[in-house]
N, C-alpha and C positions, 0 to 999 in steps of 0.2 A: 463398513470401514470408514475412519473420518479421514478426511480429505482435504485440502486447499491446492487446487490449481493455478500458475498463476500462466496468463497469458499476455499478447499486447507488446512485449518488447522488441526490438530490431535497432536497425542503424539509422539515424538520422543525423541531417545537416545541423548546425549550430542554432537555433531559431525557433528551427522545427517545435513539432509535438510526437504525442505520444499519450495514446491513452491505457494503463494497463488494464487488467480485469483479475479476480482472486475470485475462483467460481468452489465453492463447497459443497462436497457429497455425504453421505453419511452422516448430516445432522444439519438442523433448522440454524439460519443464521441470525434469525429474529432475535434471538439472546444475547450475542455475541458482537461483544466492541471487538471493530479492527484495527489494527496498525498496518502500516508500511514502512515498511526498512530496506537501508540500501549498504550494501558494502563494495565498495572499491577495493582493487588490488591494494593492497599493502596497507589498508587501511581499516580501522575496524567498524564494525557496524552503527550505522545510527538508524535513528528514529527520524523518520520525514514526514509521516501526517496517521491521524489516530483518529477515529469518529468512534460513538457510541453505539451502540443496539439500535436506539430508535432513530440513528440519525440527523437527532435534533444538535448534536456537538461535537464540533470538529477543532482538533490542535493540528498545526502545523510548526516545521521546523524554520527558522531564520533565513535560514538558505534558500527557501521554496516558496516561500508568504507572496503568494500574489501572481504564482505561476502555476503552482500546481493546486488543483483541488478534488477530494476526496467526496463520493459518494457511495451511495447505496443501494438495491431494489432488495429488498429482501423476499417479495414475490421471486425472486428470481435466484435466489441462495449467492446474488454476486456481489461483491464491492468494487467500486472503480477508482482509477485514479487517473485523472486526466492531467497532464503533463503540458505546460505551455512554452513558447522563448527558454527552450531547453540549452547549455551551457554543456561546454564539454567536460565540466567538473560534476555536472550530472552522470556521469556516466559509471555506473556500477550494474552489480545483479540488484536486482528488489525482489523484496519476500515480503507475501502478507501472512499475520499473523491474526490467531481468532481465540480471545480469554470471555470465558460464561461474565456478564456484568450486569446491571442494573441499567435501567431503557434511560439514562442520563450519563454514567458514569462513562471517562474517556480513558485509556490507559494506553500511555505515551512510553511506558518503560519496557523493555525487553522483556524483563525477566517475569512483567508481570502476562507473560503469551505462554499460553499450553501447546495449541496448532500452531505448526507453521510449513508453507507451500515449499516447492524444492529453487522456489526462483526462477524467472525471467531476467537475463540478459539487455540494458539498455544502454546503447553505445550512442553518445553524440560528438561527430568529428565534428572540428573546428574551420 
């Protein structure tokens, strides 16, 4: 059964961090570009940061450039994303999502994700 787990979220102070994790079962992640998306109440979903397969290439969103950054073990079927000087406009669910790609290619768009985890909760009070 494929799977994406995602783990890592809770409440923190305005500043703080937060690292999440997107752990998958039921199939090799070595192929598979991630993304990370976050939606806030009332608001709809974006794209916050997108690496490839091989992990050689990562996009981020405007909003996060230089705070949050995305990684990989693929020995270990996980991706992470470590969250830094988090903003309480940070604060939404995040979902990782996992589409088959080429060990360069990055895909930053929704629609181009097949998997996706059921979300983690990240709350930052101000």
């Amino acid at each position: 059964q494929v799977q994406l787990v995602e783990s890592g979220g809770g409440l923190v102070q305005s500043g703080g961090s937060l690292r999440l994790s997107c752990a998958a079962s039921g199939f090799a992640l070595d192929y598979y570009a991630i993304g990370w998306f976050r939606q806030a109440p009332g608001k709809e979903r974006e794209g916050v940061s997108c690496i490839s397969s091989s992990g050689r290439s990562a996009h981020y969103a405007d909003s996060v450039k230089g705070r949050f950054t995305i990684d990989r073990d693929n020995a270990k079927n996980t991706v992470y994303m470590q969250m830094n000087s988090l903003k309480p406009e940070d604060t939404a669910v995040y979902y990782c999502a996992a589409a088959w790609a080429s060990a360069i290619e990055v895909l930053c768009n929704a629609d181009e994700y097949e998997f996706w985890g059921e979300g983690t909760q990240g709350t930052v009070s101000s």
